[in-house]
TITIVEX-612188 format. One record per residue (C-alpha): residue number from 1; residue in one letter; x, y, z. Coordinates in steps of 0.2 Angstrom, whole numbers, always signed. Layout:
<pts>
<pt nr="NUM" rest="A" X="X" Y="Y" Z="Z"/>
...
</pts>
This chain:
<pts>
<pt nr="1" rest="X" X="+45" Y="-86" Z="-479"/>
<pt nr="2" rest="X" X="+40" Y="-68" Z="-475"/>
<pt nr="3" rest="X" X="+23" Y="-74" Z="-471"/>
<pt nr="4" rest="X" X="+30" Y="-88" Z="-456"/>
<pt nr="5" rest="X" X="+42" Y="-74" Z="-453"/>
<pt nr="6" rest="X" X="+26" Y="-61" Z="-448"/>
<pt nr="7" rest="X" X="+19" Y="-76" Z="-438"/>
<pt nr="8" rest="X" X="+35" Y="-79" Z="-426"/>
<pt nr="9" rest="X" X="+37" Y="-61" Z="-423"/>
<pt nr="10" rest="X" X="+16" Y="-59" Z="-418"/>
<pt nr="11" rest="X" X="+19" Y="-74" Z="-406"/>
<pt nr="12" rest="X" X="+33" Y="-67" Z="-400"/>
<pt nr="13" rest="X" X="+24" Y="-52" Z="-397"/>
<pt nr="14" rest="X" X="+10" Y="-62" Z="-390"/>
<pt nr="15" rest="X" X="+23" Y="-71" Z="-377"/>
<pt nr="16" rest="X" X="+28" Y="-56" Z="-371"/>
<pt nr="17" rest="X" X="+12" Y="-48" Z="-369"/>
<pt nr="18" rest="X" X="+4" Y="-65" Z="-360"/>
<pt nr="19" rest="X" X="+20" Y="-64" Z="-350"/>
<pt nr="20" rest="X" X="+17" Y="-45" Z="-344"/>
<pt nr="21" rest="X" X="-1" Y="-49" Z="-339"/>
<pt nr="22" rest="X" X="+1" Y="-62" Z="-329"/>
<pt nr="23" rest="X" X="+15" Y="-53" Z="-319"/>
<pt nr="24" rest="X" X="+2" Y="-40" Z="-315"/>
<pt nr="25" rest="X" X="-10" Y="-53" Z="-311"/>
<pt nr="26" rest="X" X="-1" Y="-63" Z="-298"/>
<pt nr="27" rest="X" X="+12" Y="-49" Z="-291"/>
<pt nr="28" rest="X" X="-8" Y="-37" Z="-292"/>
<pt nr="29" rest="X" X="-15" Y="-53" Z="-282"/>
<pt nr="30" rest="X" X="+2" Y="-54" Z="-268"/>
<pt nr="31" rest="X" X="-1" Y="-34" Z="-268"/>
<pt nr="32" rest="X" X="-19" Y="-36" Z="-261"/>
<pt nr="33" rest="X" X="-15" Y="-51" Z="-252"/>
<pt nr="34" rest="X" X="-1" Y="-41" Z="-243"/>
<pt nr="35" rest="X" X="-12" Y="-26" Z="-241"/>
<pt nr="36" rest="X" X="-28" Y="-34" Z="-233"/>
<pt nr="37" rest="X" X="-17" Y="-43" Z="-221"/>
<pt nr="38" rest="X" X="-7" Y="-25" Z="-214"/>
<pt nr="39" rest="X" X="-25" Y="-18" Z="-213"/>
<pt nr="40" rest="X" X="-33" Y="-33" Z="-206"/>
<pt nr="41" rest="X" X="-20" Y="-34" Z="-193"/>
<pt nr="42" rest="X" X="-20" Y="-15" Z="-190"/>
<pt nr="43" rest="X" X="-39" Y="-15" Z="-187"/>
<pt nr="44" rest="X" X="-36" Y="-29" Z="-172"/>
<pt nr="45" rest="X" X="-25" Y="-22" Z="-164"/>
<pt nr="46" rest="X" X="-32" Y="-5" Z="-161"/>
<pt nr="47" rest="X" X="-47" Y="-12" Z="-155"/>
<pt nr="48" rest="X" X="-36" Y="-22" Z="-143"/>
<pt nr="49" rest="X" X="-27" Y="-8" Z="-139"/>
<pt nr="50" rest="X" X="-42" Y="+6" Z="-138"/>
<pt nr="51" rest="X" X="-50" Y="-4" Z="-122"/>
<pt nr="52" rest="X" X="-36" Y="+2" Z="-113"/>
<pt nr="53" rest="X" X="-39" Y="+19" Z="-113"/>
<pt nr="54" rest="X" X="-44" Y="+30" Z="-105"/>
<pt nr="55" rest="X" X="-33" Y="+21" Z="-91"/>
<pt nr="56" rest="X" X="-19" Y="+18" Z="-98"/>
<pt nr="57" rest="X" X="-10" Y="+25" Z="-113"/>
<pt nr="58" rest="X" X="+6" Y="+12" Z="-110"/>
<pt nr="59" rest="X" X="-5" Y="-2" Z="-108"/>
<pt nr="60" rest="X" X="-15" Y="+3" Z="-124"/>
<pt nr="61" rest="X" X="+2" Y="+2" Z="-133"/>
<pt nr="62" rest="X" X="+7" Y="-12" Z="-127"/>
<pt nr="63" rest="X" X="-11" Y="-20" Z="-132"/>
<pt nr="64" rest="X" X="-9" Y="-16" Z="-149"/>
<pt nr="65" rest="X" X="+9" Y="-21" Z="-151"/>
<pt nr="66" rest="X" X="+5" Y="-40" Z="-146"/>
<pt nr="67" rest="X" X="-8" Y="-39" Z="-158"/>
<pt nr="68" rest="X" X="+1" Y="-33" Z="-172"/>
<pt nr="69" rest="X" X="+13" Y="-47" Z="-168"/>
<pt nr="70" rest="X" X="-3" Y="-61" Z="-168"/>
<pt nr="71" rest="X" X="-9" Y="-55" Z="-185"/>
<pt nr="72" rest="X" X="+11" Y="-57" Z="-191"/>
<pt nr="73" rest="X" X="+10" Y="-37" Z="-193"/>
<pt nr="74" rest="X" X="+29" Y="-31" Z="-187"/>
<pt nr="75" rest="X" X="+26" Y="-17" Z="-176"/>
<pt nr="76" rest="X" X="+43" Y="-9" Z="-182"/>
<pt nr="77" rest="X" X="+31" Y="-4" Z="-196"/>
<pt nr="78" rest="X" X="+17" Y="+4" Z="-190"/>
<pt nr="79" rest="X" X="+16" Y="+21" Z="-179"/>
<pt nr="80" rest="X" X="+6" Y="+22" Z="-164"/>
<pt nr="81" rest="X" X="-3" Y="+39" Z="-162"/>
<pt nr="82" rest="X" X="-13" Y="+42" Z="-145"/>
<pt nr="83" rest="X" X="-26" Y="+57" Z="-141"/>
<pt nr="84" rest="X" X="-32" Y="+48" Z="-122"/>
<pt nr="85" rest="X" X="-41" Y="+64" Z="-121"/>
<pt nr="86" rest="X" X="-53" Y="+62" Z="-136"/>
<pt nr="87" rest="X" X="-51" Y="+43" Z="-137"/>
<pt nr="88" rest="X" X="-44" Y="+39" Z="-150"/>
<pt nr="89" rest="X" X="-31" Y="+29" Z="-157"/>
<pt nr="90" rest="X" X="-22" Y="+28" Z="-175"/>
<pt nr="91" rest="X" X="-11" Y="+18" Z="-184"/>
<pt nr="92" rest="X" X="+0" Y="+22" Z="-199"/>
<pt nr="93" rest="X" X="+9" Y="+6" Z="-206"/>
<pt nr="94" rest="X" X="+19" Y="+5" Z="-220"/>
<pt nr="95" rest="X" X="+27" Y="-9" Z="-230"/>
<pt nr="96" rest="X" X="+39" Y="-15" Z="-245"/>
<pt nr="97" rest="X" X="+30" Y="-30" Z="-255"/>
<pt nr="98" rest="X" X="+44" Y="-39" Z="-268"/>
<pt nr="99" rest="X" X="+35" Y="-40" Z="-283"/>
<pt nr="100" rest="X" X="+41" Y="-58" Z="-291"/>
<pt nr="101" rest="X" X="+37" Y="-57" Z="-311"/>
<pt nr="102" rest="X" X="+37" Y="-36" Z="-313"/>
<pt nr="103" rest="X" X="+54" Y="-35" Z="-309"/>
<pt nr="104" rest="X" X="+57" Y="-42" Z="-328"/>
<pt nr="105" rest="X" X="+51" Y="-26" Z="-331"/>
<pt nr="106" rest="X" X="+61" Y="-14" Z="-319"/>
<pt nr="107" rest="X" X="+47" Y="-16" Z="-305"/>
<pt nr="108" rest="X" X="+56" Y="-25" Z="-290"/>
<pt nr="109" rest="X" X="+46" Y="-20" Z="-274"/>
<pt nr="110" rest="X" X="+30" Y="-8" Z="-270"/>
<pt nr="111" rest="X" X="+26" Y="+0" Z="-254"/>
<pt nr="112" rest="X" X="+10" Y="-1" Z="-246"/>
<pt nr="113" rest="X" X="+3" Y="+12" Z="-234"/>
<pt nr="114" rest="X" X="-13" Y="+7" Z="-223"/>
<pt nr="115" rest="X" X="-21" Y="+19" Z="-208"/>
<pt nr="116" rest="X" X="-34" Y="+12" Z="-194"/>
<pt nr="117" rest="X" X="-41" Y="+21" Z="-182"/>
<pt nr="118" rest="X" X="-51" Y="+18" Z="-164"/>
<pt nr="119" rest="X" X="-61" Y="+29" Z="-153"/>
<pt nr="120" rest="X" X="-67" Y="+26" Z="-138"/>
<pt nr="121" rest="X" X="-84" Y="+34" Z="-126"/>
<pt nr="122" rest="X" X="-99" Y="+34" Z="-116"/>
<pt nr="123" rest="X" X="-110" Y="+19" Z="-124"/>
<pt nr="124" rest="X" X="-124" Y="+27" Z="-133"/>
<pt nr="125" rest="X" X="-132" Y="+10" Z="-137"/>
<pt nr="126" rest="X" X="-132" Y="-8" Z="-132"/>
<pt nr="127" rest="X" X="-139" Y="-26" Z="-137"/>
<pt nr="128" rest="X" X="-128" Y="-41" Z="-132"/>
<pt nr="129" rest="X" X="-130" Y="-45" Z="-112"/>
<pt nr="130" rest="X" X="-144" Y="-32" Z="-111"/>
<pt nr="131" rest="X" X="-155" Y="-39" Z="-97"/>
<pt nr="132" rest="X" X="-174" Y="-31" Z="-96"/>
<pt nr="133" rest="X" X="-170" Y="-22" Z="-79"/>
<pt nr="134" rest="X" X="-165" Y="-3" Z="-74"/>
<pt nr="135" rest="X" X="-154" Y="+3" Z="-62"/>
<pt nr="136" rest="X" X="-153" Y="+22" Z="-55"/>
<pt nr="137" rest="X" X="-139" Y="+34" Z="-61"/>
<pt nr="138" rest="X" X="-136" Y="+37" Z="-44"/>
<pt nr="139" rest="X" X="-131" Y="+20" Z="-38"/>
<pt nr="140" rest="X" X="-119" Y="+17" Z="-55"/>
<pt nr="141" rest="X" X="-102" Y="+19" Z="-49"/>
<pt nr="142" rest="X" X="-89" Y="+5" Z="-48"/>
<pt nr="143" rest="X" X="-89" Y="-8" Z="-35"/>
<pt nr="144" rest="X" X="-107" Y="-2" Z="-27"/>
<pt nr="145" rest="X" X="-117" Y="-18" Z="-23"/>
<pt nr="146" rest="X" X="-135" Y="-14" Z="-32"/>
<pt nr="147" rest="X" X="-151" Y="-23" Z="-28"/>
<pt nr="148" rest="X" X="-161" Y="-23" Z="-43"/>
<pt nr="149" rest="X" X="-176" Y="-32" Z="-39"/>
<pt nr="150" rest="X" X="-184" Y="-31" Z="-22"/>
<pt nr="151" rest="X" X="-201" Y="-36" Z="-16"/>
<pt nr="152" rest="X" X="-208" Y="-22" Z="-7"/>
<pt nr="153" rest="X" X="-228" Y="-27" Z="-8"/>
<pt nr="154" rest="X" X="-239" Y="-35" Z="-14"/>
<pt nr="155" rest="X" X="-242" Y="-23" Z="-30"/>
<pt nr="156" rest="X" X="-234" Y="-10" Z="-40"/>
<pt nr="157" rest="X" X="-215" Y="-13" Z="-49"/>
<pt nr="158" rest="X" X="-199" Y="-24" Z="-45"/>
<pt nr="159" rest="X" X="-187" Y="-19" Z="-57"/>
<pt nr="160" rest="X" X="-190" Y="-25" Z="-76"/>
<pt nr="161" rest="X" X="-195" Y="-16" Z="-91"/>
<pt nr="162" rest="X" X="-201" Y="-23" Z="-109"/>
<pt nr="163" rest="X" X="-188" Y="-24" Z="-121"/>
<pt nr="164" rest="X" X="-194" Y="-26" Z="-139"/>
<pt nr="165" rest="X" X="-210" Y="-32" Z="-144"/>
<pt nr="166" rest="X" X="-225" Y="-24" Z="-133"/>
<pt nr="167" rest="X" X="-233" Y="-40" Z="-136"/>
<pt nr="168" rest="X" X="-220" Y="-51" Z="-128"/>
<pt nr="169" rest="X" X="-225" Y="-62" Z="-114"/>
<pt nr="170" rest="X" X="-215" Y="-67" Z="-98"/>
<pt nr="171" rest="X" X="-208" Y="-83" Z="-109"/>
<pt nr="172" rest="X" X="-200" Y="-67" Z="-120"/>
<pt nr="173" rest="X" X="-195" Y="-60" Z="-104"/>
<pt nr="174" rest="X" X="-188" Y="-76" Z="-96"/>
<pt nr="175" rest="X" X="-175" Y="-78" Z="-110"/>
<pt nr="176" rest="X" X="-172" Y="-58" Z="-110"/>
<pt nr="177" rest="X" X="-167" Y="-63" Z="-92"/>
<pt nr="178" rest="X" X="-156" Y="-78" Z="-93"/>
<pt nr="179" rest="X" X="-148" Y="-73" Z="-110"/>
<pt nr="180" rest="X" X="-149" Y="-58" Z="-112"/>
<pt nr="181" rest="X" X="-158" Y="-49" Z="-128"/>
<pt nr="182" rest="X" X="-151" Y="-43" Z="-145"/>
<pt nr="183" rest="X" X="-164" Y="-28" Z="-145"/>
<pt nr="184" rest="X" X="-154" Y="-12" Z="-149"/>
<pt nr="185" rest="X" X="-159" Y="+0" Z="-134"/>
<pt nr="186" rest="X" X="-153" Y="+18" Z="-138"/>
<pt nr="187" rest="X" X="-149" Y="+32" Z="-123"/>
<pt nr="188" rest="X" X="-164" Y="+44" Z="-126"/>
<pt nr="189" rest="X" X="-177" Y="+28" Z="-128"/>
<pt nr="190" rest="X" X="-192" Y="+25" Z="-118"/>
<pt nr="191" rest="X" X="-196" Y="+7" Z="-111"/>
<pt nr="192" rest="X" X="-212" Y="+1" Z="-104"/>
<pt nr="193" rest="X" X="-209" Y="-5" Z="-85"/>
<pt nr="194" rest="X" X="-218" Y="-23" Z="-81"/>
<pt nr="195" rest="X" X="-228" Y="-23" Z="-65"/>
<pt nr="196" rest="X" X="-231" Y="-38" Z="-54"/>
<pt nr="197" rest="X" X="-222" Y="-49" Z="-42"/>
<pt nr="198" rest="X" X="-217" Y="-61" Z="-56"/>
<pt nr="199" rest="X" X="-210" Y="-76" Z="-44"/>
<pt nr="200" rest="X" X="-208" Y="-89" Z="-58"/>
<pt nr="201" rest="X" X="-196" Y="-79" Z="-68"/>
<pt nr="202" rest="X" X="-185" Y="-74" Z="-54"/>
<pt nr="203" rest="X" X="-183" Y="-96" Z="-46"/>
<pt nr="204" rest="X" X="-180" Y="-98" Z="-66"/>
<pt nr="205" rest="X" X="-164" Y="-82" Z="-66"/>
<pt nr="206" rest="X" X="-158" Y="-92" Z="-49"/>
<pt nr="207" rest="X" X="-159" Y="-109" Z="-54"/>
<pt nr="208" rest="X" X="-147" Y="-103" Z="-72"/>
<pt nr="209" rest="X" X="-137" Y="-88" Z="-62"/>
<pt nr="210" rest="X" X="-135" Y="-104" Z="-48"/>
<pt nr="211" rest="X" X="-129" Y="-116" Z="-62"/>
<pt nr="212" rest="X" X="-115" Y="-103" Z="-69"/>
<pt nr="213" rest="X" X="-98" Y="-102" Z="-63"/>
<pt nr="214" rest="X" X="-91" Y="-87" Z="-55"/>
<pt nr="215" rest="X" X="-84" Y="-79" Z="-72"/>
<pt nr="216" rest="X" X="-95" Y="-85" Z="-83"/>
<pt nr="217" rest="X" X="-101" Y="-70" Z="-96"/>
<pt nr="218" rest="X" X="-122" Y="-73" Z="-94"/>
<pt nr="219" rest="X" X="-117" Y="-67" Z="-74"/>
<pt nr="220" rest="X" X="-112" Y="-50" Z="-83"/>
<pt nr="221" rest="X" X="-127" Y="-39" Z="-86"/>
<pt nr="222" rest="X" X="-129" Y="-22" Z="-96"/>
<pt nr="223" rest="X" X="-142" Y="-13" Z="-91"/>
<pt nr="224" rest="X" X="-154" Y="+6" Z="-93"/>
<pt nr="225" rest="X" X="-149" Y="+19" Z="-83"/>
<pt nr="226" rest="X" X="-163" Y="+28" Z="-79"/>
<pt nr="227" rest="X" X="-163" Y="+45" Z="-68"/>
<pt nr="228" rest="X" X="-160" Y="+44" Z="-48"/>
<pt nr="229" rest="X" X="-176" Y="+55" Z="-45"/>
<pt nr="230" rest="X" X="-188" Y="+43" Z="-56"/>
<pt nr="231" rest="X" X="-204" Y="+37" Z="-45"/>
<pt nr="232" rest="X" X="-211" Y="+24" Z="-56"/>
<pt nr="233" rest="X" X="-226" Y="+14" Z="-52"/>
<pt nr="234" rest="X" X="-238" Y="+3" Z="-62"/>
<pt nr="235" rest="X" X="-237" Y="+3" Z="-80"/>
<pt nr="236" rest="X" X="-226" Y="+16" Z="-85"/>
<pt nr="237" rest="X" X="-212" Y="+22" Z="-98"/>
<pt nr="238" rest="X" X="-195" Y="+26" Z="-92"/>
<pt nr="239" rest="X" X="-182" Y="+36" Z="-101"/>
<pt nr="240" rest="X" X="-166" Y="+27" Z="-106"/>
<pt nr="241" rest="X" X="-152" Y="+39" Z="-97"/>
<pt nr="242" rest="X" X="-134" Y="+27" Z="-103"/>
<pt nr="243" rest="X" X="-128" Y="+12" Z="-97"/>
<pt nr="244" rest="X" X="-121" Y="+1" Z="-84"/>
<pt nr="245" rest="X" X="-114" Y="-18" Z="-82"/>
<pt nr="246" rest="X" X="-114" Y="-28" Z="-69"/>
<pt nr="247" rest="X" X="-109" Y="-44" Z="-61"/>
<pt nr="248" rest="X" X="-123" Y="-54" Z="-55"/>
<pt nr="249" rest="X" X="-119" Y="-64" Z="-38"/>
<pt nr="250" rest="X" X="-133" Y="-70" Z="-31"/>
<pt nr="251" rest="X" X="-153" Y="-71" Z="-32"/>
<pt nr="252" rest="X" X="-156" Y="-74" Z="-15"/>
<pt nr="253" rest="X" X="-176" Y="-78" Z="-10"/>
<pt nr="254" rest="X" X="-181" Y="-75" Z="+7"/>
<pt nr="255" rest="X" X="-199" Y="-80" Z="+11"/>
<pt nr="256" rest="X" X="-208" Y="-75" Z="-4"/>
<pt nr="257" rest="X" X="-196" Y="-61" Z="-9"/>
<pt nr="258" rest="X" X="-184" Y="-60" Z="-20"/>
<pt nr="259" rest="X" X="-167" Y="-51" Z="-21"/>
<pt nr="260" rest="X" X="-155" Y="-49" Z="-36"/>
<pt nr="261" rest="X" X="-140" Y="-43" Z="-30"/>
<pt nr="262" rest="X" X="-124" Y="-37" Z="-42"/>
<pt nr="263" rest="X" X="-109" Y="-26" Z="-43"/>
<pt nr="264" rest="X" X="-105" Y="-14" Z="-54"/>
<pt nr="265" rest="X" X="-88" Y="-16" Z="-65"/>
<pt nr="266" rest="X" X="-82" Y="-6" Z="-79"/>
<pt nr="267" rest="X" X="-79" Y="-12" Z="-96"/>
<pt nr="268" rest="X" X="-78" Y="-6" Z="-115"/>
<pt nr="269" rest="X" X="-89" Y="-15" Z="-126"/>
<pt nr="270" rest="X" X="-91" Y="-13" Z="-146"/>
<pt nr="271" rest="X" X="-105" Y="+0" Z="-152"/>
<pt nr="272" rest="X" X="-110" Y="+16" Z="-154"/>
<pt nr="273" rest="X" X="-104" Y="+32" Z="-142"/>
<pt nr="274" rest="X" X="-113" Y="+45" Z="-136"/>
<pt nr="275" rest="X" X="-102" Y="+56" Z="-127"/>
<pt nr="276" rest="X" X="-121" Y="+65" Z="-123"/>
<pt nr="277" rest="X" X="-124" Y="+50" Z="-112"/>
<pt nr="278" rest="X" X="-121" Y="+50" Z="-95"/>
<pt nr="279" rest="X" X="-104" Y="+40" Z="-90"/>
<pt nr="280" rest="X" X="-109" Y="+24" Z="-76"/>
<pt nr="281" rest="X" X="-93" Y="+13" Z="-83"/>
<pt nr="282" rest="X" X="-100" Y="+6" Z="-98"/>
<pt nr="283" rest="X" X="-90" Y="+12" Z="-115"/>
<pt nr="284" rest="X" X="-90" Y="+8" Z="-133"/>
<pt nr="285" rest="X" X="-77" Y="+5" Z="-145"/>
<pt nr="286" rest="X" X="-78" Y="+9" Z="-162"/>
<pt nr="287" rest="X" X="-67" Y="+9" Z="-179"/>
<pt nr="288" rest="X" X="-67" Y="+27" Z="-187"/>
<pt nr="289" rest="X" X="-59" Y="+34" Z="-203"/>
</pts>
């Protein structure tokens, strides 16, 4: 009898140990649940809310309120901190998770604390929509109608430069036209400029730019910056000053000339920020610690 009597108590024991770790399992596992969704939903909506700035501080909070609401984060608990003159936005959001088996052993709820954070400035790098033309700082300002390619001879340069691969050939630069390129160009990089008239490429960006309607996103193009006083002509390297987008309207061909005509918007994109690089509209939003 003493011996059965050893064996209950060790299963009893073992009940209640089994017991206790799988309280900490599944209320550990509603704990991380809980915790990635606050930080998930946080990290959403300040990068909603950092493209806003630096116009508009209201609208920024508004941003991230309405996404704090779509990711089913309750904005009563998270606070909004704005520094518009660094760029920066943070969240601090806090909440009380009800724990469902560690309260058997006194633990009925846990609080969660979760921090994100935003910056926004001057785009020191860009890939996505990045066509394989350069535009002068002196023309980058918002609303100005640019003309980037111009036929003004029978020889010398008309625009593009060579992203990527110095072997690439005007296939290469066809799709870099059309599509865009995910080449990371940095402010502070040279590129190779490509002489010649080119007048296949240019009836191939009209006939896709012509196919597009008026909003479509290949009609937006980022591109170099390079310095107002730059003379380029033949094969040449051009240093990477910032960054500008554009809205492509037309590619118009008159005779054996052709124009590309744009204009110049302002938008914040994701990537890196240089605050180094010259301003022309283009900004880069970024999560910091």
């Amino acid at each position: 009898m003493k011996r059965k009597g050893s064996v209950m108590i060790i299963v009893a024991m073992s009940i209640i140990l089994i017991m206790g770790i799988v309280a900490i399992v599944i209320d550990y596992g509603v704990f991380l649940v809980e915790k990635n969704n606050l930080q998930y939903g946080m990290d959403a909506a300040v990068l909603a809310g950092i493209k806003e700035l630096p116009d508009s501080e209201q609208a920024a909070r508004t941003m991230v309120n309405d996404y704090l609401v779509l990711n089913d984060v309750d904005p009563a608990n998270v606070t909004i901190l704005i520094d518009n003159e660094e760029g920066i936005i943070r969240l601090n959001g806090e909440i009380t998770v009800q724990t469902i088996f560690a309260r058997v052993f006194g633990v009925t709820e846990v609080n969660i604390a979760q921090t994100s954070a935003a910056q926004v400035g001057v785009a020191g790098s860009a890939a996505t929509g990045l066509r394989p033309f350069v535009v002068k700082e002196d023309q980058c300002f918002p609303g100005n109608i640019v003309v980037l390619r111009e036929m003004v001879g029978d020889q010398g340069n008309y625009g593009p430069v060579r992203l990527g691969d110095a072997d690439s050939g005007l296939s290469d630069l066809v799709d870099n036209v059309l599509y865009g390129t995910d080449v990371v160009i940095n402010v502070g990089d040279f590129l190779d400029t490509e002489p010649g008239a080119m007048t296949s490429l240019y009836r191939q960006a009209s006939d896709y730019i012509n196919s597009l309607g008026p909003d479509d996103d290949d009609r937006y193009w980022v591109l170099p910056v390079i310095g107002s006083d730059v003379d380029y002509q033949g094969l040449t390297s051009v240093e990477v000053k910032g960054f500008a987008l554009i809205k492509v309207s037309d590619l118009v061909k008159t005779g054996n000339d052709w124009t590309i005509e744009g204009e110049f918007v302002a938008k914040v994109i994701a990537g890196n920020i240089n605050n180094e690089a010259g301003d022309y509209g283009l900004l880069s939003s970024r999560l910091i610690k």
